[in-house]
N, C-alpha and C positions, 0 to 999 in steps of 0.2 A: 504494500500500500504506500502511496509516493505522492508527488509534486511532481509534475514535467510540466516542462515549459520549451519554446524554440525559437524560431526565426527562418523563415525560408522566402528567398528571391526568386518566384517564377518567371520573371524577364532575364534583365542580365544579370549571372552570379556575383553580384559585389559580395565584395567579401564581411562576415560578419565576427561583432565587435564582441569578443568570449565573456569581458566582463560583463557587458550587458546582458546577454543570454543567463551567465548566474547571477545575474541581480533580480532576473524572473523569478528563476528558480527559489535565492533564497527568501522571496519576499513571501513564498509559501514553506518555509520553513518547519512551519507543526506538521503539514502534509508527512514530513520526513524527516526524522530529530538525528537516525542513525548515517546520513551518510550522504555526498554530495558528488556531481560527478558533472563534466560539461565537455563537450565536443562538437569542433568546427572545423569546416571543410568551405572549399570556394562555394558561395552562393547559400550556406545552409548552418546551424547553429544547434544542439540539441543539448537540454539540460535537464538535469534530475535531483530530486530529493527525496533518500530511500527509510521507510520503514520496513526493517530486517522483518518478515513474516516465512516467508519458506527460504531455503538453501539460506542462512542467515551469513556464512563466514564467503561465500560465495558469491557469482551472479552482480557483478558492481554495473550500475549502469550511469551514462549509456554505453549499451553493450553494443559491442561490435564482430563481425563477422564477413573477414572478404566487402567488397561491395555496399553492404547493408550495414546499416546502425540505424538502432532502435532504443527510443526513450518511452516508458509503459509505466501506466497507474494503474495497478488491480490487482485480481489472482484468476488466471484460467485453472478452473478448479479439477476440469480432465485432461490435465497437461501430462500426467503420465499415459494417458491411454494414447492422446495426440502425439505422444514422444514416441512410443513403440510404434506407431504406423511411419514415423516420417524413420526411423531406425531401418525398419524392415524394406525401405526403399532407398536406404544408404546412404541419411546424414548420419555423420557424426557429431556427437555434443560433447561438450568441457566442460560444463557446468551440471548442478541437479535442482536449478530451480527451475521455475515457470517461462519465464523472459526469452530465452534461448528458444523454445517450441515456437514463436513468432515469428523470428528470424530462418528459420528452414521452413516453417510453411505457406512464409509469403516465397519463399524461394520456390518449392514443388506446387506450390497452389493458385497465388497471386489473391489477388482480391476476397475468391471463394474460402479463403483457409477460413475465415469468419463462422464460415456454416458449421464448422466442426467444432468451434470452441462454446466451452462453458463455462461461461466465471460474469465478474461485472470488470468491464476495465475500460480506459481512453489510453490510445497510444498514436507517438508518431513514428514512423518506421521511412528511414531515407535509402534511396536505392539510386547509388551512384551510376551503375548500368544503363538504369534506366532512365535516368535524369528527373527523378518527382519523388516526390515526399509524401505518402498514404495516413492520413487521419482515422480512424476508425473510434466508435463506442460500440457498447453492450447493446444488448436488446431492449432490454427495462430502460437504460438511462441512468444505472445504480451509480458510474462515476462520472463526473462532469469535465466538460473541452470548453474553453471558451476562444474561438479567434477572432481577428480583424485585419481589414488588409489597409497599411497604413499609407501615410502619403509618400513614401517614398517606393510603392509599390510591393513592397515586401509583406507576406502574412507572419505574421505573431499568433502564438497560441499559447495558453496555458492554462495549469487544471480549473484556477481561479480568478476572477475579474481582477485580484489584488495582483495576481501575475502580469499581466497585460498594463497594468494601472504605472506598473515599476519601468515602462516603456517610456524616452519621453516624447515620442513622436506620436501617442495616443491625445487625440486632440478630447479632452473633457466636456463633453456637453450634455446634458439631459435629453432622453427622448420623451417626450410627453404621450405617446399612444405607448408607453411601456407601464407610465404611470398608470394610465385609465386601466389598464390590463389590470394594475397592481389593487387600485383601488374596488374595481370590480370582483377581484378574485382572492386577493389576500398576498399573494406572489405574486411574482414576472414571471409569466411561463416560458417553456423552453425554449420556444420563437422568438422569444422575443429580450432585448438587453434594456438596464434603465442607460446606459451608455451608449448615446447614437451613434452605430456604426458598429458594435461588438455583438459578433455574433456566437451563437453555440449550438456545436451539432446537433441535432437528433439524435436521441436514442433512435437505433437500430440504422444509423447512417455512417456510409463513409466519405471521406474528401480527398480526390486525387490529384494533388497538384502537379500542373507536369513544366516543367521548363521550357517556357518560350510559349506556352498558351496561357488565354487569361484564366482567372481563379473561376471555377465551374459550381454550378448549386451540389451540394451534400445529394446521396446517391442513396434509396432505402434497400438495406440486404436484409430487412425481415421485418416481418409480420404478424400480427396475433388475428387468427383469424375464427370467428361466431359463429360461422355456417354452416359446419358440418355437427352431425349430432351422435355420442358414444350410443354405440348399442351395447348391451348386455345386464343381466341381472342387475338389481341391488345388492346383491352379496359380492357381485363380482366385480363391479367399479366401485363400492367399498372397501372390498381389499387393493385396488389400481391405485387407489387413494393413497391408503398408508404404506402403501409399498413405495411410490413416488415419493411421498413423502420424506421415508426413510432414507430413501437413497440422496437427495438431496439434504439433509441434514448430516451425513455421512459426509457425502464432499468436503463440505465448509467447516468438519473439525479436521484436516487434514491441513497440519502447521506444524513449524519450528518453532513454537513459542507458546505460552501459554493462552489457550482459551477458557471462555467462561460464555455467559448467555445472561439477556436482561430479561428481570419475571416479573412482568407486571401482574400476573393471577390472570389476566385474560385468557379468553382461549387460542388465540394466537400463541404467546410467547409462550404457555402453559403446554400446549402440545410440542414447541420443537423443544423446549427442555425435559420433557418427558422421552421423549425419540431420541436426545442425548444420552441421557440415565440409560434407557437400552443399550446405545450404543458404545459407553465407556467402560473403561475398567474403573478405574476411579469416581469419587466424588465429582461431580458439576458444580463448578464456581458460579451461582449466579448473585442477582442482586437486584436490589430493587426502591425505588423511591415513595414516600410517605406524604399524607398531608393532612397537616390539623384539623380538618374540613371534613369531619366525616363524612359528608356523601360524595366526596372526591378520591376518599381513601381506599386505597386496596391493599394492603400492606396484611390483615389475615388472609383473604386468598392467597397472595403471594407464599407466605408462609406456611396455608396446609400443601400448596404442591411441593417446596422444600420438606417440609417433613417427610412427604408421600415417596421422594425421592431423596432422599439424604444428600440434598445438595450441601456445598457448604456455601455458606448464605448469607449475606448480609443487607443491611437498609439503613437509611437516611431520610430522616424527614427535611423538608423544603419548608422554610418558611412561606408564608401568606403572603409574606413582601420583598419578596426576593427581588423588586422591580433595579434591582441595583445593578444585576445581571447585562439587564440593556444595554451598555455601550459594548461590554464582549459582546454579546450578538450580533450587535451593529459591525463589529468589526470581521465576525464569522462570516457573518452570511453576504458583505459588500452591497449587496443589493438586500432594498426594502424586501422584511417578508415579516408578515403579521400572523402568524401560526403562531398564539403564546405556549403551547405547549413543548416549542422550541425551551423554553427556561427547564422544566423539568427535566428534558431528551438532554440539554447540555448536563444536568447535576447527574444522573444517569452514568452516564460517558464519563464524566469523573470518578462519580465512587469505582465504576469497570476499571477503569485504568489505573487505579491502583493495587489491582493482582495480575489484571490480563492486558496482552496487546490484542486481541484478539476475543469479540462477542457476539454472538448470534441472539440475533431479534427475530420478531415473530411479523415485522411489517410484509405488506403484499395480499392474505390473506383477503381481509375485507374487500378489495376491489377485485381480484381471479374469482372468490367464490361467492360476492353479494352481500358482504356484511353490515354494510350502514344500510341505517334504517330508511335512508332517502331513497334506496331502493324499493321497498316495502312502499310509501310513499304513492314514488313514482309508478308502480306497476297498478295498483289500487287505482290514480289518477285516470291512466290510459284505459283500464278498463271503462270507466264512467265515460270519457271521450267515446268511442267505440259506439256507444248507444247511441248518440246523437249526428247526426249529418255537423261538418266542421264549421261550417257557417251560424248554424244554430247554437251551437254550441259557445259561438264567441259571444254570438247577443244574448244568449240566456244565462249564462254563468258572468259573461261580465259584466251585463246587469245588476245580478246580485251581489257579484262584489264591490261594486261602485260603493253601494248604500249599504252595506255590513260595516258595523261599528270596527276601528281597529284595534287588536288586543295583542300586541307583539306580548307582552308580559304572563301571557295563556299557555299553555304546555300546547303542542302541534293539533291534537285531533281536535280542540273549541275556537282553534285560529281559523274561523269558516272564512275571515275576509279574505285570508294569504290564500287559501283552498280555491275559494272560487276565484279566484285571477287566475291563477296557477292552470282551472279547467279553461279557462277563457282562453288561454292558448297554445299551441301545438304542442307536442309530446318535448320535442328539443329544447325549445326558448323557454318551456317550462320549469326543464330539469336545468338548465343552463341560469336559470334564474335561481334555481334551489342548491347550486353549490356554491353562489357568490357568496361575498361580506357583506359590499355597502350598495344597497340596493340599484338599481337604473337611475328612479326618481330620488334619491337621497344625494346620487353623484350630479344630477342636472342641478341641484340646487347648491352645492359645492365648489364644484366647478362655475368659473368665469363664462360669460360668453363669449370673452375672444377665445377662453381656450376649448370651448367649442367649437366656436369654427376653425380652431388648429387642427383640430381632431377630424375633422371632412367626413364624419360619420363613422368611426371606426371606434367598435365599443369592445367591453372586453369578452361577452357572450360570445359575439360573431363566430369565434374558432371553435366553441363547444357546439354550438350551433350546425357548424360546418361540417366537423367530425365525427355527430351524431347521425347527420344526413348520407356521411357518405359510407359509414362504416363498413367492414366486411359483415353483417349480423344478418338475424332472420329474427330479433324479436325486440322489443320496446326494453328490455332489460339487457339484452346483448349491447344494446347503443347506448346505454347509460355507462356500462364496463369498461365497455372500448374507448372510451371517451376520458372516462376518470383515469385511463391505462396512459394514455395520451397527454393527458394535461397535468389532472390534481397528482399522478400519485411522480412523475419526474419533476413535475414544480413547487409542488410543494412538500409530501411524505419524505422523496430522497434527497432531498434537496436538506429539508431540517436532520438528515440523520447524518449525512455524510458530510456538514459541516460542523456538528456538533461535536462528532466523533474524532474526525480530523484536529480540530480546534486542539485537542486535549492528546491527540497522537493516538485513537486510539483507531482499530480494523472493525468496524459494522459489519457482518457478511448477514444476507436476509435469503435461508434456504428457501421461505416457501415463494420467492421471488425466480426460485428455477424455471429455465425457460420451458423446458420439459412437464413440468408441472402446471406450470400459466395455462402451456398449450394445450392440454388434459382438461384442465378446468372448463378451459373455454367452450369446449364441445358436451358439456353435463348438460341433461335437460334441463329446461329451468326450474322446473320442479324440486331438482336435486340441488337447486342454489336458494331457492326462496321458496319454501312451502309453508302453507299458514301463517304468515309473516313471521317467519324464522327465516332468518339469514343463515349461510354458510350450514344448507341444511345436512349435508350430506358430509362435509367436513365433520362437524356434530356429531353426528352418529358414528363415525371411523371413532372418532376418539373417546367412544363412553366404555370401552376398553382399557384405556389411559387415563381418563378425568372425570372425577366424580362428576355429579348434575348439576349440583352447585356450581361450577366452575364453567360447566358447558351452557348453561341454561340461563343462568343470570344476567338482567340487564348489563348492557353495554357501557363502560364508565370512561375509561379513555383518559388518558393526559388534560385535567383544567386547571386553567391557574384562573385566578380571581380577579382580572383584570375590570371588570366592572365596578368591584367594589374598590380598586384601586381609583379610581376616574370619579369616586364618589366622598375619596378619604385623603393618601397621601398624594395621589397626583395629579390632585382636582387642579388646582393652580397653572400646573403643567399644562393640563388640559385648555383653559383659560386663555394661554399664552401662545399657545400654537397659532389664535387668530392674528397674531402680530409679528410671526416669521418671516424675514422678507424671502426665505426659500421656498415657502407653500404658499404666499400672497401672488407667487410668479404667475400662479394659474388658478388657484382658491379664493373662493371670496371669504375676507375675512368675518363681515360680521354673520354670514350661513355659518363657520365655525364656531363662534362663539354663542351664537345660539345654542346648538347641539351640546356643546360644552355644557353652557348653564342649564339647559333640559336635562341632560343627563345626570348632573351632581343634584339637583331636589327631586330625582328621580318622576318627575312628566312622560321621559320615552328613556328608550334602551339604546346608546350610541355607543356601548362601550366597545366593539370592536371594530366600530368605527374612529372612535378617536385613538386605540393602538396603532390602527394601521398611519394615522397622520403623525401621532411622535415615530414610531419607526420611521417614515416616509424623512421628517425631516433632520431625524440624527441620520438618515444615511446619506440625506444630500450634504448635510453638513461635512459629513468624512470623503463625498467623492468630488464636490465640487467647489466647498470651501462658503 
């Protein structure tokens, strides 16, 4: 697990400048505490910062090979299976870590070696031969690329926007359709940079730069696809289950170093460390975070699957006002991201990192096999759509939502006003509506009118919209998956684990994030995703083998910090003052802010995750742009 970063001239090779290249490098330094490496060549630059995880005394990067050098952030987790095929066709290796199987199978393979590998990673791979330097990530999106092609014609890349930022030919400017994205959504998704002009691959894309042509759009080598459907018993794609399962949990303990696994009692985490316990000889190191708040707390769940498996186990309770946290995060994540449950996932990632480099989470689950309840929701929704012609449907349901009193402060099934808008329109724009923050009309009144017409009509829904409509699927809950796969769970889920994690040096690996698995999932009836509004129904039943019913059966609780009552208590003021930033006044109107502010603190309406994401918004422009 590592920091890369580079530099490559696809016109004419000027030559590039070594310290610069590790000034990328070291400007992501927690990426890789153990070890630093940088190499240039006419036209090309490639630097590293290594967290020792496999072949630890071995393996220095970037590695090189003949012709090839190669700078990689991950673990391909079937690199010995990928090593014996590329062996039995007569490369020879010098190393026994992971890094080297790249370098021979772009060699026997070119491009396609991708389809072979399993793991999460971003690498650049130069191939003097052939005059071009090859980008690639993971399927998921588990580890992040960000580049830009600067003004001197050259692309820059690196794992983080702080790597890019240590450039100084990176011109700083705000893009404001990254904002609308951020404020719509919570994140900047993967499309898109709050930095105009910095781009970041795609999960499941790669970038082929070649010398002497211009820089080309990212290329997709794969897919998660809806359409087809498993046949076979319930006995016998419940055991497909926990056999995939298995196997991919098996992978990702497969290290030079010590591992351990985070237990929040959910049934995510609670099933891969239960499949751990299976699969070690030893105690399982896990661990787990606490909150004074009892209907937040999970800390005895956690606790009966520790006993259940003799982990050895430790917790930490989070203060209520941990809001001190904020400017580290600010400096983790570079870009605005309003997910507060980032504060716990970083305390998390501490307590791990003081036994293990290495810890297996239970993220991924919810979105392959249907576990938020917004699924439940949404599938409910579409069927009441369904009865009605679509036209009738908009004047009859948004009728009555017009003139339904509002109740954000009502638990979901008595919010009929949210409900009946929600039916008032299409299945997409509905569900695209139901995973924002700050709603359409809460941003038109936020937002400036010039910096509407900046915006030329581009909102932050559009994409979800987009990639509901076009998805590979065959049903109303297949488009919600595919979608969340697409956006929330690279923009936001891995995006807070992998800079949390990193922040603190430590390796996240997420088994049921296997591609193999995703794939499996995808093809379950939906029946066996969502029945009776039971989410992740058929995961459930694998694991009442493994997990008591308590543990499988119980309301969903999840990572919350209390930032509402913060916006009401210590950091009402803060809140207050956000309307006289001259960095959110660029595009904000101030006194719509200080409305919602004072609405929020005598408690009139609920802005609290709307006024997180404007102090986020503006402590990160404050760190990017001064």
């Amino acid at each position: 697990m590592c920091g890369i970063a580079g530099i490559y001239h696809p016109g004419t090779p000027k030559p590039v400048d070594r310290a610069r290249v590790l000034a990328m490098a070291d400007a992501q330094a927690h990426r890789g505490p153990d070890g630093a490496g940088v190499w240039t060549a006419s036209g090309v630059g490639l630097s590293h910062r290594r967290l020792a995880i496999i072949d630890v005394a071995g393996s220095p990067q970037p590695m090189r090979d003949g012709d090839l050098t190669v700078t990689y952030n991950g673990e391909i987790y079937n690199f010995a299976e990928v090593r014996a095929e590329l062996q039995a066709m007569g490369a020879k290796f010098v190393t026994n870590g992971d890094t080297e199987v790249l370098l021979h199978g772009w060699r026997q393979w070119g491009p396609a070696m991708l389809d072979r590998l399993n793991g999460m990673f971003a690498f650049a791979l130069h191939d003097a031969g052939r005059q071009c330097l090859f980008l690639a990530r993971d399927r998921l999106g588990v580890k992040p690329l960000h580049y830009v092609v600067l003004s001197d014609g050259s692309v820059a890349f690196a794992s983080e926007l702080k790597g890019l930022l240590a450039h100084p030919l990176l011109r700083r400017a705000p893009d404001l359709s990254a904002i609308e994205d951020f404020m719509g959504l919570g994140y900047v998704p993967d499309d898109a940079s709050v930095v105009a002009g910095v781009k970041k691959l795609p999960a499941a894309h790669y970038l082929l730069l070649e010398r002497g042509r211009p820089v080309p759009a990212p290329r997709r080598w794969w897919d998660l696809d809806f359409t087809s459907r498993a046949s076979g018993s319930l006995k016998d794609l419940e055991a497909e289950l926990v056999d995939r399962m298995r196997a991919a949990v098996k992978l990702r303990m497969v290290s030079d170093v010590p591992v351990g696994a985070f237990l929040s009692g959910g049934v995510d985490s609670s099933a891969v460390v239960a499949l751990m316990a299976e699969l070690s000889k030893g105690a399982v190191k896990t661990c787990t975070i606490g909150f004074h708040e009892a209907g937040h707390d999970e800390r005895d769940y956690a606790e009966a699957i520790a006993a259940r498996y003799h982990t050895d186990h430790r917790e930490r309770v989070v203060a209520a006002d941990d809001f001190g946290l904020i400017d580290r995060l600010t400096s983790a994540f570079d870009e605005p991201f309003a997910d507060a449950s980032a504060l716990a996932t970083f305390r998390v990632c501490e307590l791990a990192r003081e036994q293990v480099t290495v810890a297996l989470s239970g993220d991924g689950a919810d979105e392959a096999f249907a576990g938020y309840r917004r699924y439940k929701f949404q599938a409910a929704e579409e069927r009441i759509r369904s009865l009605l012609p679509r036209e009738m449907s908009a004047n009859v349901f948004g009728t009555l939502g017009r003139f339904y009193p509002k109740a954000d402060w009502a638990p979901r099934p008595l919010r009929a006003k949210t409900t009946l808008l929600a039916l008032a329109e299409d299945g997409a724009t509905a569900y695209a509506h139901s995973v924002g923050v700050t709603t359409p009309a809460l941003r038109e009144k936020l937002f400036t009118a010039e910096a509407w017409r900046q915006l030329g009509g581009h909102r932050a829904e559009n994409r979800y919209i987009a990639t509901m409509r076009d998805a590979p699927a065959r049903d109303a809950l297949d488009r919600a998956q595919y979608a969340d796969i697409q956006h929330w769970l690279t923009g936001d889920i891995l995006t807070k684990v992998d800079r949390t994690s990193m922040a603190v040096s430590l390796e996240a690996r997420e088994p049921l994030l296997d591609y193999k698995l995703i794939e499996f999932a995808a093809t379950l009836p939906v029946s066996m995703r969502l029945r009776r509004g039971q989410g992740k129904w058929l995961m459930k039943k694998a694991m009442e083998r493994y997990l008591p019913d308590g543990i499988l059966y119980r309301p969903k609780m999840g990572f919350v910090t209390p930032i509402s009552a913060w916006f009401r208590g210590a950091l009402a003021d803060e809140a207050a003052g956000l309307a006289r930033s001259p960095r959110l006044l660029q595009w904000f109107d101030g006194p719509a802010i200080e409305r919602i502010a004072a609405e929020h603190k005598v408690g009139r309406a609920e802005h609290g995750r709307t006024l997180w994401q404007l102090v986020t918004l503006d402590r990160s422009l404050a760190r990017l742009f001064g």
